[in-house]
C-alpha positions in Angstrom: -12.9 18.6 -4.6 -12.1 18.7 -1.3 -13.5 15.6 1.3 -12.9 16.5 5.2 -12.8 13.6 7.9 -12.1 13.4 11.6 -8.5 13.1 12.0 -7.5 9.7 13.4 -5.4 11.2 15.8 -7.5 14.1 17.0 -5.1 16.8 15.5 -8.4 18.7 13.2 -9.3 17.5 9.8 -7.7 16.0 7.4 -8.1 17.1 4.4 -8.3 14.9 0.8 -7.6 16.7 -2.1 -8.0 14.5 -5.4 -9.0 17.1 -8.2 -12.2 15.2 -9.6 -12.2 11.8 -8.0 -15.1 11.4 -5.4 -13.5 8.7 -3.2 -16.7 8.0 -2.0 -17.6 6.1 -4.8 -16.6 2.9 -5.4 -14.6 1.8 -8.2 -17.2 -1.5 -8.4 -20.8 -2.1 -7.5 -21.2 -2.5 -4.4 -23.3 -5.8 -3.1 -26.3 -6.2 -0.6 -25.1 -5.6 3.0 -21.3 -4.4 2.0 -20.2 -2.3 4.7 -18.5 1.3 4.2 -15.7 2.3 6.0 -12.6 4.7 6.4 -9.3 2.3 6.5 -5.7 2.6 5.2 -5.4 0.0 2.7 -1.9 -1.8 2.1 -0.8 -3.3 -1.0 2.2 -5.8 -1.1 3.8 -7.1 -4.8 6.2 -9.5 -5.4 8.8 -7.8 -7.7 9.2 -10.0 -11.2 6.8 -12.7 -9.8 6.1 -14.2 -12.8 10.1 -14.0 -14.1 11.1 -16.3 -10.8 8.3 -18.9 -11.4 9.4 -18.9 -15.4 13.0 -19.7 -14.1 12.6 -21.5 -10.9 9.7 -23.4 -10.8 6.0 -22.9 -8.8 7.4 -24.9 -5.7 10.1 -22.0 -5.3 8.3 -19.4 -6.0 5.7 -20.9 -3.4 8.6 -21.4 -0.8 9.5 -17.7 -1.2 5.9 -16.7 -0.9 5.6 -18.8 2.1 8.7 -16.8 3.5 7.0 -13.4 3.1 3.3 -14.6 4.4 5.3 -15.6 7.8 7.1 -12.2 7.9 3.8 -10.3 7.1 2.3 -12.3 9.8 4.4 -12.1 12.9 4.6 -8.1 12.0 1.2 -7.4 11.3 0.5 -9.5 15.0 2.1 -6.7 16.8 0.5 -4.0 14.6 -3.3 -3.1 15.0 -4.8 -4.2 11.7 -8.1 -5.0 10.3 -7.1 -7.8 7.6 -4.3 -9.5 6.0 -5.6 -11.0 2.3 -2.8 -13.2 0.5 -3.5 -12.3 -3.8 -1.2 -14.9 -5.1 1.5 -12.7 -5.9 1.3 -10.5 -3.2 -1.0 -9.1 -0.3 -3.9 -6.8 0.9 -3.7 -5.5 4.7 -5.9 -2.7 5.8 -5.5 -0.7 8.8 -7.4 1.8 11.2 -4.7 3.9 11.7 -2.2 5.3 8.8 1.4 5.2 11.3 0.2 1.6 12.3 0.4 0.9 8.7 3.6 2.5 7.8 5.4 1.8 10.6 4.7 -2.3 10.3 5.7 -1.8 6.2 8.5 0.3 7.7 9.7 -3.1 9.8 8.7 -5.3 7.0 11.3 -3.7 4.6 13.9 -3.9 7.4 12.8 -7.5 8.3 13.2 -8.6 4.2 16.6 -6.6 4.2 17.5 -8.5 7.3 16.6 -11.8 5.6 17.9 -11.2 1.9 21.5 -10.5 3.3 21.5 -14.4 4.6 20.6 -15.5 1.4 22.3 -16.1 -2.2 21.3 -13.6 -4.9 18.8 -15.9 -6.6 17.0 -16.7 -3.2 16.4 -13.3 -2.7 12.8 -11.7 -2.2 12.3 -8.2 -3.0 8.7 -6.2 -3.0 6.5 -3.2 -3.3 4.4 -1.0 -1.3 1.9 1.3 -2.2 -0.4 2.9 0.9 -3.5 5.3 0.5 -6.3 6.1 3.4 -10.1 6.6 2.8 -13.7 5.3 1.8 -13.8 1.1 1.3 -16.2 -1.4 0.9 -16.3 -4.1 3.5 -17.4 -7.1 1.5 -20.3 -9.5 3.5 -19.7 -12.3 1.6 -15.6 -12.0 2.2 -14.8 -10.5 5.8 -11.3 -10.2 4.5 -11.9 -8.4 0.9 -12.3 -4.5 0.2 -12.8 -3.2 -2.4 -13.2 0.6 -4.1 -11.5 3.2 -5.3 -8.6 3.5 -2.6 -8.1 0.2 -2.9 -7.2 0.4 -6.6 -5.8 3.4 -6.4 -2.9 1.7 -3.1 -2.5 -0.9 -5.6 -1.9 1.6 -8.8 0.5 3.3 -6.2 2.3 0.3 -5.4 2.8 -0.4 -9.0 4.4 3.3 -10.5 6.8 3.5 -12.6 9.3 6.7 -13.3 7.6 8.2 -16.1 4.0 7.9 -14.9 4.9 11.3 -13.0 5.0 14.6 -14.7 7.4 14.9 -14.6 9.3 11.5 -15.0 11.0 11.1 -11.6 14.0 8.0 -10.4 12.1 5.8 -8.6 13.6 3.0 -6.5 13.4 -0.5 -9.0 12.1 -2.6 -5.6 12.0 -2.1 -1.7 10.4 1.0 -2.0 7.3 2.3 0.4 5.2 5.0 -1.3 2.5 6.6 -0.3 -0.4 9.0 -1.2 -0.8 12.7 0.1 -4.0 11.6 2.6 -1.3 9.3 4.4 1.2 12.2 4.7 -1.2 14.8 5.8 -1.7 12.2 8.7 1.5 11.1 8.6 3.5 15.2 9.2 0.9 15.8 12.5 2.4 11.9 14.1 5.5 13.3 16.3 8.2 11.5 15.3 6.5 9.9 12.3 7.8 8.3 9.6 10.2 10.4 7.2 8.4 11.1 3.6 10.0 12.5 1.0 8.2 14.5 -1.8 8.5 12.7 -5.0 5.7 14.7 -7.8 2.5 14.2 -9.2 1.7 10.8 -10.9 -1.1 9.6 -13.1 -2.6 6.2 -12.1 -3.8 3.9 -14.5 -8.0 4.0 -14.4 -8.0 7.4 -12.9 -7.2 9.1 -16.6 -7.1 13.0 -16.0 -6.3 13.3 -12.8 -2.6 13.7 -11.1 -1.9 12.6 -7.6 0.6 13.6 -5.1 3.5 10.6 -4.1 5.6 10.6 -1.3 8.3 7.9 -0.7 8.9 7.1 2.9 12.7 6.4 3.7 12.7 3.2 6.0 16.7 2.5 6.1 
């Protein structure tokens, strides 16, 4: 099916092509007084998380964590956003605008880079980034939680692996930035926008049947 919406940057529709998914409805139930809205929903992982707490200790792994919440922060400051949401292991941002997003993960990447050279091998902090745009739930009781189907799906992006794509593709282990096909239809009308790079159709784990179209965005 196809779902049109204003484009955010006033160059026509935009149009979101995802087979049989209805992004419109939410992957949970929704609660008395939650809030819909169109937002391009972030999600940040720790790579191996739970391998550095096993070998360093929770008051490392903290430290490093620490490290990345003050990069996120100082970025997202100078990059309209909506929220920032620390998961434990990683973070949630949403965003009105898709090249606001991409372009502070974009920075992010370089600012980790940046950081990681200073550092020995075992201090290092590498991550993940999956990016998709549409329909969330803004939660009433939590200002700062979302929730639906983009939401799981950015996070399910975030998350891919080589052969979840049909077929198998070489992804990039860690430091990657990959996106969904709404964010590059917005993404090819932004003059000098980001660079994305085709990389296949993937299946995403709780959307069984359905394949959707990743692009990696080159940040170096």
């Amino acid at each position: 099916m196809k779902i049109k919406e204003i484009n955010i940057y006033g160059n026509g529709p935009v149009e979101f092509n995802d087979r049989s998914l209805d992004p419109f409805k939410p992957s949970e139930p929704s609660g008395p007084g939650d809030v819909p809205t169109l937002e391009c929903i972030v999600a940040i992982d720790i790579c191996e998380s739970a391998a550095i707490v096993r070998r360093f200790g929770d008051h490392f792994f903290r430290n490093m964590f620490d490290q990345l919440t003050s990069m996120i922060t100082n970025i997202a400051r100078d990059h309209p956003h909506r929220v920032v949401k620390d998961r434990g292991d990683g973070f949630l941002l949403s965003f009105d605008r898709c090249e606001h997003a991409v372009r502070a993960m974009i920075l992010l990447l370089r600012t980790l880079r940046d950081w990681n050279a200073s550092q020995e091998i075992s201090r290092q902090l590498d991550i993940r980034i999956g990016v998709d745009y549409g329909p969330v739930l803004k939660k009433k009781d939590d200002p700062k939680d979302r929730c639906g189907a983009i939401v799981v799906r950015a996070t399910r992006i975030e998350g891919l692996k080589d052969s979840d794509f049909s077929p198998p593709v070489s992804l990039p282990e860690k430091n990657r930035l990959l996106v969904s096909h709404a964010i590059y239809e917005v993404l090819k009308n932004v003059e000098n926008g980001p660079p994305c790079k085709k990389l296949g159709l993937a299946k995403l784990k709780g959307f069984e049947g359905q394949l959707i179209e990743i692009y990696v965005v080159t940040w170096f």
